[in-house]
C-alpha positions in Angstrom: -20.9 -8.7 1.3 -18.5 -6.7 3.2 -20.3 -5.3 6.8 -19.1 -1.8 7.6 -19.7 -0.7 11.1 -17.2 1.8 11.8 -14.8 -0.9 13.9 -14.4 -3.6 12.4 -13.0 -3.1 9.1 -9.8 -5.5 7.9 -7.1 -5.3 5.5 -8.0 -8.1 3.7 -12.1 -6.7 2.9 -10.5 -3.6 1.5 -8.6 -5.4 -0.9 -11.7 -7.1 -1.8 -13.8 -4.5 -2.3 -11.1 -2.0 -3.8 -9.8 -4.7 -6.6 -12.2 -7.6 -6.4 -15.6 -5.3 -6.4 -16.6 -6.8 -3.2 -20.1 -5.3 -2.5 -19.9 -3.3 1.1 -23.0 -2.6 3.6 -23.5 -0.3 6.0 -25.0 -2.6 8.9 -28.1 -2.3 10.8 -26.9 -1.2 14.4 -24.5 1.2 12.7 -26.9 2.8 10.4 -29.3 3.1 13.9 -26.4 5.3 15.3 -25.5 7.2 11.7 -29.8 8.6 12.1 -28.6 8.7 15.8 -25.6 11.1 15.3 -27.3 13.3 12.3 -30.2 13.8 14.5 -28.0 14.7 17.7 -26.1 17.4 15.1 -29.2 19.1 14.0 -30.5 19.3 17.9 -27.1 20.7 19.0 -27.3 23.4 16.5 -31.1 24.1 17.2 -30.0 24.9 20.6 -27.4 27.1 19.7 -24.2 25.1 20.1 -21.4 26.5 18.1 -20.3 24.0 15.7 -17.2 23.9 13.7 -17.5 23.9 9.4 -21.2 24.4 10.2 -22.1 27.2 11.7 -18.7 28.6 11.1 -16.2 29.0 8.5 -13.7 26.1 8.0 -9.8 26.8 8.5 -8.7 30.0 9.6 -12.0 31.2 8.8 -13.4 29.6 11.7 -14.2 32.8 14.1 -16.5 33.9 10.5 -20.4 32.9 11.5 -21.9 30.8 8.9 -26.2 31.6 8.9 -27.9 28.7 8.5 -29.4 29.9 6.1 -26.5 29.4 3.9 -25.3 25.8 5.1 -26.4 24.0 1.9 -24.4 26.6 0.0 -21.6 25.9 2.4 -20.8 23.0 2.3 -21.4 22.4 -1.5 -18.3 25.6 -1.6 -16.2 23.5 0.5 -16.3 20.3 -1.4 -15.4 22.4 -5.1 -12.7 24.9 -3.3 -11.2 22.0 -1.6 -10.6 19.7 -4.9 -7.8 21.3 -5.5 -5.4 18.2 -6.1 -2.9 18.2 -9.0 -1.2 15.3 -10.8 -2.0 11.8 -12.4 -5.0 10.4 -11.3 -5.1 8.0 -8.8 -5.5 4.2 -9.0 -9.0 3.2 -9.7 -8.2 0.3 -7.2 -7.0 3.3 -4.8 -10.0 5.3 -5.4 -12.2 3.0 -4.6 -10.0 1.7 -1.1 -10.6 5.0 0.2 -14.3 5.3 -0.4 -14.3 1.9 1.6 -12.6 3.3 4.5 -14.3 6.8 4.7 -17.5 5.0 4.4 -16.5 3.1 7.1 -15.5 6.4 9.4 -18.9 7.4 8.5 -20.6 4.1 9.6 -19.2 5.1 13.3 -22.3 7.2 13.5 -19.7 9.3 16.0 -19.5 12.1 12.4 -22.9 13.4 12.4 -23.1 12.9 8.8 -26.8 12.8 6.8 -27.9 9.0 6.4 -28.4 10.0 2.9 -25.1 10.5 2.2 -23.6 7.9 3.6 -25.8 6.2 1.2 -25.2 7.8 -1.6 -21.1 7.2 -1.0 -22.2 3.5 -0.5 -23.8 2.9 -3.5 -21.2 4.6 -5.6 -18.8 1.2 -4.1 -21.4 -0.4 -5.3 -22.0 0.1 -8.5 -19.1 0.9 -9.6 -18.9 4.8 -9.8 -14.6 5.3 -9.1 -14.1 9.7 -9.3 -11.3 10.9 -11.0 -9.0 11.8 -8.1 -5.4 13.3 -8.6 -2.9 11.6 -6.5 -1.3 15.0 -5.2 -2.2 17.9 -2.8 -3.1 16.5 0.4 -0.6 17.4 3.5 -2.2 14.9 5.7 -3.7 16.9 8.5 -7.2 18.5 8.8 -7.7 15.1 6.7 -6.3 14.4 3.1 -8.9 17.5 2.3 -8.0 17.7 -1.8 -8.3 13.8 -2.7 -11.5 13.2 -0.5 -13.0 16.6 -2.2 -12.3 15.0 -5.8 -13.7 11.9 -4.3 -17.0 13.6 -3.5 -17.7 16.3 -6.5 -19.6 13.5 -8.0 -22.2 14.0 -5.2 -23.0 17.6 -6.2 -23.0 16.5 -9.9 -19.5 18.0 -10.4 -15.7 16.1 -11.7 -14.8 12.8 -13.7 -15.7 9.4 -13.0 -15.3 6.1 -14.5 -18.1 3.8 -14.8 -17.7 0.7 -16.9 -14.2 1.6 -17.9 -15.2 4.8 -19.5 -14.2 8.3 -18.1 -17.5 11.1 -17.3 -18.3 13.7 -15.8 -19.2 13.5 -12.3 -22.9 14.3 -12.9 -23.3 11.9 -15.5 -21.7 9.0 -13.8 -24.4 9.0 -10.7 -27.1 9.6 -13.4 -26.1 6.4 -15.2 -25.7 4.4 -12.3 -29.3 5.6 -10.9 -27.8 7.2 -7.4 -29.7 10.5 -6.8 -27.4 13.5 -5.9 -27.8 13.8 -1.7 -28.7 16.8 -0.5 -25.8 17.7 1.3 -26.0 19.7 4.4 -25.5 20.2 8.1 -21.1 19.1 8.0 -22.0 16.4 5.0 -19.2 18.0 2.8 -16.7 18.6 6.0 -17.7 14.7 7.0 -16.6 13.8 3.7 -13.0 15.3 3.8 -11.9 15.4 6.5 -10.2 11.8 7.3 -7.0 9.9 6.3 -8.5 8.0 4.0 -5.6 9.0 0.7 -3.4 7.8 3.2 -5.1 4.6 4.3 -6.3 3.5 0.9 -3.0 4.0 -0.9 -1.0 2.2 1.8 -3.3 -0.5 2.7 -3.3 -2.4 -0.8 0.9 -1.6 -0.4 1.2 -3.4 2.7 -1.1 -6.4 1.2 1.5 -6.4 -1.6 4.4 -5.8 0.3 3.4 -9.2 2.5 3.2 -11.2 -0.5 6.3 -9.5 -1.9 8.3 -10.3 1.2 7.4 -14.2 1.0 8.3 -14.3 -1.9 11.7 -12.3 -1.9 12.2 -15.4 0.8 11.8 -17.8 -1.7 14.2 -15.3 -4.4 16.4 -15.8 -1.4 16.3 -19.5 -1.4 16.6 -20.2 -5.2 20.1 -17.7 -4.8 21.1 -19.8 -2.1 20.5 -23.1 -4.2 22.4 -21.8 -7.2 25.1 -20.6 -5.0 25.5 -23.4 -3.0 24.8 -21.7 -0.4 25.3 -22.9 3.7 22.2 -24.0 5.2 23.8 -23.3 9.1 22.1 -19.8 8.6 19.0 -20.5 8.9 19.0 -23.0 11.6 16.2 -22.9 14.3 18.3 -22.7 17.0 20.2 -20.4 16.0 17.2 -18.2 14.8 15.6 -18.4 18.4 19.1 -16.8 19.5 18.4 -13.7 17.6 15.1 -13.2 19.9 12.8 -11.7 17.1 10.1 -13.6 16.1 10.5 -12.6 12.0 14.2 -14.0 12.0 12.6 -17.4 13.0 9.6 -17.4 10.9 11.8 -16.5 7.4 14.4 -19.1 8.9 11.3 -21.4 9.2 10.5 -20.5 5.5 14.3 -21.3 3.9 14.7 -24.3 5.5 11.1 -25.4 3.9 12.2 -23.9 0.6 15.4 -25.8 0.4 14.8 -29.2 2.4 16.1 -31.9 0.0 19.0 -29.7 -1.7 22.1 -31.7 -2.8 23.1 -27.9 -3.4 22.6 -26.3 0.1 24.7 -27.9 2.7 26.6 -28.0 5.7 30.1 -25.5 5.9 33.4 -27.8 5.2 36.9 -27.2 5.7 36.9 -24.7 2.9 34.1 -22.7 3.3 33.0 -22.0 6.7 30.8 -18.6 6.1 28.8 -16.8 3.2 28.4 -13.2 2.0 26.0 -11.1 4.0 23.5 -11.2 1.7 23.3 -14.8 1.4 23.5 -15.7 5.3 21.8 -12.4 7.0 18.7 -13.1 4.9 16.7 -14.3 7.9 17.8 -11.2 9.7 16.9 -8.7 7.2 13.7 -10.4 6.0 13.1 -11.5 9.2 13.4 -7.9 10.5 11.1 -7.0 7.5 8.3 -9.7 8.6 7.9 -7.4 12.4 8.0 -4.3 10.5 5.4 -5.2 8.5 3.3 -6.5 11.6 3.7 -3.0 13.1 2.5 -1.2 9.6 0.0 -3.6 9.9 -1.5 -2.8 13.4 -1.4 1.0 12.8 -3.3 1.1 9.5 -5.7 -1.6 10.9 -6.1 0.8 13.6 -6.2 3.7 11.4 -9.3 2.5 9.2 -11.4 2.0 12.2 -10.9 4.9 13.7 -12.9 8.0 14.3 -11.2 10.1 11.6 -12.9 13.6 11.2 -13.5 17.2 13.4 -15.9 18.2 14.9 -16.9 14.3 16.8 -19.5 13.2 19.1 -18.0 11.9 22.0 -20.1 9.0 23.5 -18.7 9.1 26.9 -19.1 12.5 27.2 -22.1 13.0 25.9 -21.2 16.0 23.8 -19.6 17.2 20.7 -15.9 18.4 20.0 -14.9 21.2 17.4 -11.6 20.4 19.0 -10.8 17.0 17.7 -7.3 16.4 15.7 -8.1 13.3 15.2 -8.2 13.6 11.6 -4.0 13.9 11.4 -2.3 11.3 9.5 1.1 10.8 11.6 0.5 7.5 13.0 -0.2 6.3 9.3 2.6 8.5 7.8 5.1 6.9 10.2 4.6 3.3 9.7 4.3 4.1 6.2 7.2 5.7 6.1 8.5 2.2 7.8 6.9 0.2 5.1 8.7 2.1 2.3 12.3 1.9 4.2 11.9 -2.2 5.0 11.4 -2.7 1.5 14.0 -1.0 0.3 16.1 -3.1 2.8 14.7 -6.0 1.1 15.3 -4.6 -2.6 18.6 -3.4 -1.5 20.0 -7.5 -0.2 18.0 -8.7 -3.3 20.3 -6.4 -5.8 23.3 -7.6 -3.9 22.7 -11.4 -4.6 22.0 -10.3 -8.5 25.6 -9.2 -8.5 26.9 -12.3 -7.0 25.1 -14.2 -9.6 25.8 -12.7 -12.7 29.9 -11.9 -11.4 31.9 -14.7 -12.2 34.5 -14.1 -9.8 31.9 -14.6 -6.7 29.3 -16.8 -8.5 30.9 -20.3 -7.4 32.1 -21.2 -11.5 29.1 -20.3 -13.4 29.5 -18.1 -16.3 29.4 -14.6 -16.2 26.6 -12.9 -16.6 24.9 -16.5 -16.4 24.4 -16.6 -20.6 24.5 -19.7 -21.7 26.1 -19.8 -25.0 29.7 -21.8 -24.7 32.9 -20.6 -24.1 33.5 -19.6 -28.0 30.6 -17.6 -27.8 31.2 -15.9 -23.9 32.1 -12.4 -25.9 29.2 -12.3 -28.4 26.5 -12.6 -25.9 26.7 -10.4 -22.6 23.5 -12.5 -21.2 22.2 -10.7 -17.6 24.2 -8.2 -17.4 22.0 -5.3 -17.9 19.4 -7.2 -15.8 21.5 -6.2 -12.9 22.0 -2.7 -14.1 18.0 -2.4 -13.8 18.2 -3.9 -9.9 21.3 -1.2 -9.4 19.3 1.8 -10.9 15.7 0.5 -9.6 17.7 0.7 -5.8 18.6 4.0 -6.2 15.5 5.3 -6.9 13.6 3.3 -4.2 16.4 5.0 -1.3 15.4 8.4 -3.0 11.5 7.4 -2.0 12.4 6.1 1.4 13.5 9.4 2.9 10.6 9.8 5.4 7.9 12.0 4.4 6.2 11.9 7.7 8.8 14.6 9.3 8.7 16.8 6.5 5.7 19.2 7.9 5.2 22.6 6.8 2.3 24.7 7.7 -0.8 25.7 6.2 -4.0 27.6 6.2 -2.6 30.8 7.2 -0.6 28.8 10.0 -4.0 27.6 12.1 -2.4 24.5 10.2 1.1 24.7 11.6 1.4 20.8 12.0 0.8 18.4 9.3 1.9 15.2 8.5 2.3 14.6 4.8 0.9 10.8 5.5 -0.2 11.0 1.9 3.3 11.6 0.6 4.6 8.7 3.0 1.8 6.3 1.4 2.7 6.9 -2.0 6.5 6.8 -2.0 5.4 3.2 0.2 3.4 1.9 -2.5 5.9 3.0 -5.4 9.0 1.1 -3.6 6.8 -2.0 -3.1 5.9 -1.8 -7.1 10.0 -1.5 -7.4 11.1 -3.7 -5.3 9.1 -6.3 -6.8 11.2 -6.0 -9.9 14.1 -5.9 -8.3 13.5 -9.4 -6.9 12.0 -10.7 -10.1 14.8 -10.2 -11.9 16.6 -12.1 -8.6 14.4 -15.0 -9.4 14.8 -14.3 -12.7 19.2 -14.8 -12.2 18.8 -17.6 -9.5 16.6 -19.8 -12.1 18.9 -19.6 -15.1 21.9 -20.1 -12.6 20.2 -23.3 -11.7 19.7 -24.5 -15.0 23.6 -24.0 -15.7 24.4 -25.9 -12.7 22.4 -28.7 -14.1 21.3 -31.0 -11.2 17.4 -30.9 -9.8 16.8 -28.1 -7.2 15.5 -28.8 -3.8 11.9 -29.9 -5.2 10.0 -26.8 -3.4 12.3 -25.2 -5.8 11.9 -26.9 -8.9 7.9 -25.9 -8.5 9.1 -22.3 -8.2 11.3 -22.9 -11.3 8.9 -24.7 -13.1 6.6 -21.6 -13.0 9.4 -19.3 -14.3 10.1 -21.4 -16.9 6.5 -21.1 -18.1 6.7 -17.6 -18.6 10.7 -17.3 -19.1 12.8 -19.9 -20.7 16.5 -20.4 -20.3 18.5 -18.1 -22.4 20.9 -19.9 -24.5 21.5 -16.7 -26.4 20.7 -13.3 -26.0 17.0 -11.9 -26.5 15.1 -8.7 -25.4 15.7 -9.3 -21.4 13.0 -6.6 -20.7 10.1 -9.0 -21.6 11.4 -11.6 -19.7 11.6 -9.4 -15.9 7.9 -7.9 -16.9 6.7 -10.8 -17.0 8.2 -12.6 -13.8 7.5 -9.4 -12.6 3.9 -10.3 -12.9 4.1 -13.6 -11.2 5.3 -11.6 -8.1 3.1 -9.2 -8.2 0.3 -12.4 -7.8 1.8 -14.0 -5.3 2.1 -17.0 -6.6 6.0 -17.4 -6.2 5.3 -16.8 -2.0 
């Protein structure tokens, strides 16, 4: 059981509950200050205090007076003109990320949201109710309004869902899973929307990925370095610590694991005193990689815990805040937008030890292409070489998706919105050049291992488990055969992790 209390959220429950159907709680002590905060709200108002999206229009429509009379009405208006997202549908596993962390912003009891509907959002997590939410629309400020408004038609017995695998309506969904519709009112539907949670879903299960993709790009990196003979002097601890950033030494750590025992990977001789950049500036560029992704991860961890929503109650002061921005997305976007540039970096060195494998003139006197027909056959069979076209065309595309989204602001809502973020922009184009990038160093591993086998002699015996596992899903290629089921499914192996 995952415990939200509005603080303490981690990367690693999201995961669980987003792809592994973790169940999540609200805990006692938070739920005390969720009744806390909803009855503070309704006393505010009884006295008169103005209060933003409640007794007052939302936007640019905020000088309008809203009677309450009409706040039922309100905010079930807000939630349907605000799902106004376009596109494919989001990841279920996506979806259901971002009803984890808004539940969690909820669980802060610092939102003034109805208990109820915290509840209600809960057991949706729960029992398995994922709405139908279209990946586009949001700009990242004022919260990621159109994806968190799909999110939430269900509650008003509105949109799509998917229970069990099968796409509904909203309505039916909730009725099928037992959850009663909450009555939404005071801010429920503004408490609902107005968060970074599109931004924080999408790119929390990217950075989980991109850690295990990085690891195991380290250990692409090592098998290139075995079937190129690589120099091990690269990588040396001493000359790691030189370098003064802790990533250089920790993937310098990892290589000389990876290859301990190599009759391949030795020491420079009289002959060969360096290697290519992309064979011996692997610890600095996956090194450098390793602290980005420890900054990416101390914002988003931030991120999810944070009190993400306008108006706030502010505990010190004792008061609440229509004033509150703290619903923008540009902390997120930025490191976002770092995650998607690191791994293009890492894509980018990847691609460039592909061409040194398959390129006979630069792949120490292995065949080119790496087919392993003989020499009577070298023109009949053209082996990898469209393998490395894929990495080639697969970098381009991830450079398009690294431009950084999170300066790209343009305002909105009649220009009361005149600063946004686009952190939902910056989380997507992150998680689509991790899901690249992952190719592109399959189909590394992919070169490295049949290099290996063409050299003939036993790989440093980390390695040979790491070949062994190809192997079971990609055998050598003695002749050509469709190469697109073979980087699909190594493909799949780094997706898992198992190759880290």
């Amino acid at each position: 059981m995952i415990e939200l209390d509005g603080s303490s959220l981690t990367l690693e429950a999201v995961e669980a509950a987003a792809r592994g159907g973790a169940p999540v709680a609200v805990s006692d002590a938070a739920m005390q200050r969720v009744h806390a905060s909803w009855r503070r709200l309704r006393e505010a108002v009884a006295r008169g205090v103005p209060v933003y999206g409640l007794t007052t229009g939302f936007g640019a429509l905020d000088t309008r007076g809203v009677s309450p009379a009409d706040n039922r009405a309100q905010q079930r208006n807000l939630l349907m003109s605000h799902a106004a997202g376009v596109g494919r549908p989001m990841r279920d596993e996506a979806v259901r990320a971002m009803m984890v962390i808004r539940a969690n912003v909820l669980a802060s009891g610092l939102t003034g949201v109805r208990p109820e509907t915290l509840e209600a959002l809960v057991a949706m997590i729960n029992r398995g109710v994922v709405p139908v939410v279209p990946e586009q629309g949001s700009v990242g400020a004022c919260g990621d309004l159109a994806p968190l408004a799909h999110m939430s038609l269900p509650m008003i017995g509105l949109g799509r869902a998917r229970l069990g695998g099968r796409e509904m309506s909203g309505a039916r969904a909730l009725r099928r899973a037992d959850i009663p519709l909450p009555d939404l009112q005071g801010r429920d539907g503004l408490a609902l929307v107005n968060g970074t949670e599109q931004t924080s879903g999408i790119g929390a299960l990217a950075l989980l990925d991109a850690r295990r993709l990085l690891s195991t790009a380290e250990t692409a990196a090592a098998m290139s370095l075995e079937a190129l003979h690589g120099l091990e002097d690269s990588f040396d601890h001493e000359l790691a610590l030189l370098k003064r950033h802790p990533g250089v030494s920790r993937t310098a750590e990892h290589l000389r694991r990876l290859t301990e025992g190599s009759t391949a990977v030795g020491p420079p001789t009289e002959g060969r005193l360096r290697d290519a950049l992309s064979l011996r500036c692997a610890p600095q560029v996956l090194g450098a990689s390793r602290d980005a992704l420890d900054f990416v991860e101390a914002v988003l961890s931030r991120e999810m815990n944070a009190a993400n929503d306008n108006p706030l109650f502010l505990e010190l002061r004792g008061g609440i805040t229509s004033n509150s921005g703290n619903f923008h997305g540009q902390a997120a976007g930025q490191a976002l937008d770092v995650l998607a540039t690191t791994m293009t970096s890492v894509a980018v060195m990847s691609e460039r030890r592909c061409a040194r494998l398959v390129d006979e003139k630069l792949n120490a006197g292995l065949p080119a292409f790496l087919v392993g027909a003989g020499p009577d056959a070298e023109g009949l069979h053209s082996g990898f070489m469209l393998a490395q076209y894929t990495a080639a065309s697969l970098v381009a595309e991830l450079r398009c998706r690294a431009v950084p989204a999170s300066i790209q602001s343009i305002p909105t809502c009649a220009d009361s919105g005149d600063h946004v973020s686009m952190s939902p922009i910056a989380a997507r184009h992150a998680a689509e050049v991790v899901e690249a990038a992952e190719t592109v160093v399959a189909i590394e591993l992919l070169l490295a291992a049949q290099a290996v086998d063409l050299r003939g002699a036993e790989p440093a015996p980390a390695l040979e488990v790491v070949r062994t596992r190809l192997r079971d899903v990609a055998p050598f290629m003695a002749a050509d055969r469709v190469v697109a089921n073979d980087i699909e499914a190594v493909r799949v192996l780094v997706h898992s992790g198992v190759l880290a």
